[in-house]
C-alpha positions as CSV (number, residue, x, y, z in Angstrom):
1,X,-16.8,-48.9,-26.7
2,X,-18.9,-50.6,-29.3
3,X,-19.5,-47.2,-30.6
4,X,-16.1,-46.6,-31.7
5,X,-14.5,-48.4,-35.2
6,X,-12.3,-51.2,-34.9
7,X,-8.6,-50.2,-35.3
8,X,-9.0,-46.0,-34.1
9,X,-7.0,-45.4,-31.7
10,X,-3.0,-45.4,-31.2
11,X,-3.2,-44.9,-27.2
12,X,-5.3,-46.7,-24.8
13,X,-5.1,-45.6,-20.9
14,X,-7.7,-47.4,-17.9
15,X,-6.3,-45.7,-14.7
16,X,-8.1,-47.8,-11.9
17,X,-10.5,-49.1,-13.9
18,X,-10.0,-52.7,-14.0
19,X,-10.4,-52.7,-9.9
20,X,-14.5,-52.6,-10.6
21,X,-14.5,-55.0,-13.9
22,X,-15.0,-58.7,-13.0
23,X,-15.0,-59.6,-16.7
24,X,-11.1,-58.2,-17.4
25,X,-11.2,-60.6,-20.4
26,X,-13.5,-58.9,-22.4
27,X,-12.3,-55.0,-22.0
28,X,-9.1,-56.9,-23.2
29,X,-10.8,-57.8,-26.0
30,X,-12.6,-54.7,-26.7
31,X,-9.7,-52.4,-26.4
32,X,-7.3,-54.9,-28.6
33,X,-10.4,-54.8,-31.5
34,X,-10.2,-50.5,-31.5
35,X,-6.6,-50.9,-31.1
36,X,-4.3,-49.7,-34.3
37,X,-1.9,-52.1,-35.2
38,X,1.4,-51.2,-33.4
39,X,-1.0,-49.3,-31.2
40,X,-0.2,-49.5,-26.9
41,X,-2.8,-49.7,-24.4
42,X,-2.0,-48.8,-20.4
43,X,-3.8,-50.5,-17.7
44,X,-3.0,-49.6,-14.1
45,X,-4.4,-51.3,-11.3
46,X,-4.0,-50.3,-7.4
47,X,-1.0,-52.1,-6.0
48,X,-3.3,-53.9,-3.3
49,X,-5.3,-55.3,-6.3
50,X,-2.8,-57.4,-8.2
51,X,-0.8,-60.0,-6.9
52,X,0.3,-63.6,-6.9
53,X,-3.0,-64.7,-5.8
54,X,-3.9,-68.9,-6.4
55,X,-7.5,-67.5,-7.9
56,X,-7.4,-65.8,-11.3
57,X,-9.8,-63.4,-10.0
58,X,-11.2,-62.5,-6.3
59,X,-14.3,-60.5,-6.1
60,X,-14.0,-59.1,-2.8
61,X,-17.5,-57.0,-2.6
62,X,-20.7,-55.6,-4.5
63,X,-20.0,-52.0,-2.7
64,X,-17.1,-50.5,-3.9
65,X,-17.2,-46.3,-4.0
66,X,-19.8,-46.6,-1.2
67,X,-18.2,-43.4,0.5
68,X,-18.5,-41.7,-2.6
69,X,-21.5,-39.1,-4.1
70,X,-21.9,-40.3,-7.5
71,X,-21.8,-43.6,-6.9
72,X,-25.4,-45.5,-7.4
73,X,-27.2,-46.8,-4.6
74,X,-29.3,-49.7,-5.2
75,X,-32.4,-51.3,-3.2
76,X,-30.2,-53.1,-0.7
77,X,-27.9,-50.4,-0.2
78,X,-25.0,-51.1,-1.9
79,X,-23.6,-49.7,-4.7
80,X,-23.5,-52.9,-7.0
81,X,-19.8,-52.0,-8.0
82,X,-17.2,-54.9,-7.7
83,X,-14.3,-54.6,-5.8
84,X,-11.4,-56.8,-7.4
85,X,-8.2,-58.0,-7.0
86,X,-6.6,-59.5,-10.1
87,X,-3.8,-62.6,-10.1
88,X,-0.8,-60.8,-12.1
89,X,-0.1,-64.1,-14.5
90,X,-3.7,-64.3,-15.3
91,X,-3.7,-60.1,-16.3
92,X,-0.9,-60.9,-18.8
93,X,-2.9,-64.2,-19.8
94,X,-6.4,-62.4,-20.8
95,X,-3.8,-59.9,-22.5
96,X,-2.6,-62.5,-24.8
97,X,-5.6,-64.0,-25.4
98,X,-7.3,-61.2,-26.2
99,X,-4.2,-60.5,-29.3
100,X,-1.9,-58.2,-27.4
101,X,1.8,-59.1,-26.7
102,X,1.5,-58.3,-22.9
103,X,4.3,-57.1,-20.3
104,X,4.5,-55.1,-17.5
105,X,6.4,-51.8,-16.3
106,X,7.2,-51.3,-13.3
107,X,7.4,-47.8,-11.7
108,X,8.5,-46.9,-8.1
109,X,8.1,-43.9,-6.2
110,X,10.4,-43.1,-4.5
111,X,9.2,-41.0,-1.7
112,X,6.4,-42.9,-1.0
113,X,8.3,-46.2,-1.2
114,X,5.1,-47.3,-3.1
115,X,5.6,-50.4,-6.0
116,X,3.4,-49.2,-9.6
117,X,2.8,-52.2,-11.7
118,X,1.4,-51.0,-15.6
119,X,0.1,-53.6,-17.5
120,X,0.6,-53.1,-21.1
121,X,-0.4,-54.6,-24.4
122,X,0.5,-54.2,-27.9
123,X,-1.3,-54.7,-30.9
């Protein structure tokens, strides 16, 4: 996002992108640097990806989207994408470091019976 001035946008939204990132910290960073002041960004991860988990971080596998078209394929046949799950306290953590006043918002659906944690920081 380096190509974008500091302070430009209000909104921020990464919709299961964080699953794939094994350096959360630094898109924390990034995003809180273009950021306005009083601006909101939205991070959703999969519920199977964040928990209580003892590890800050798990990398599970280098071959996440495998199954998919565009995904690349490399000389040993995986993709080279990270599969992640993320420790919820450490989420909020890298948040705060990173300048944002972090919290959470938790959604349920109601048919589906399905648990929706958003991470979100403020600037």
């Amino acid at each position: 996002m380096s190509r974008f001035a500091d302070r430009s946008f209000v909104y921020f939204f990464a919709i299961c992108v964080l699953d794939y990132i094994d350096t959360p910290w630094l898109v924390f960073q990034e995003v809180r640097r273009v950021l306005k002041r009083g601006g909101t960004a939205f991070f959703f991860v999969m519920p199977p990806r964040v928990g209580d988990f003892a590890e800050p971080i798990r990398v599970r596998n280098r071959n996440a989207l495998k199954s998919e078209p565009y995904s690349p394929k490399l000389s040993d046949g995986t993709t080279g994408i990270t599969d992640c799950q993320f420790d919820r306290r450490s989420v909020l953590r890298w948040m705060s470091e990173a300048g944002m006043a972090a919290d959470t918002v938790i959604e349920c659906d109601h048919i589906s019976a399905l648990r929706f944690e958003f991470f979100v920081g403020r600037a």
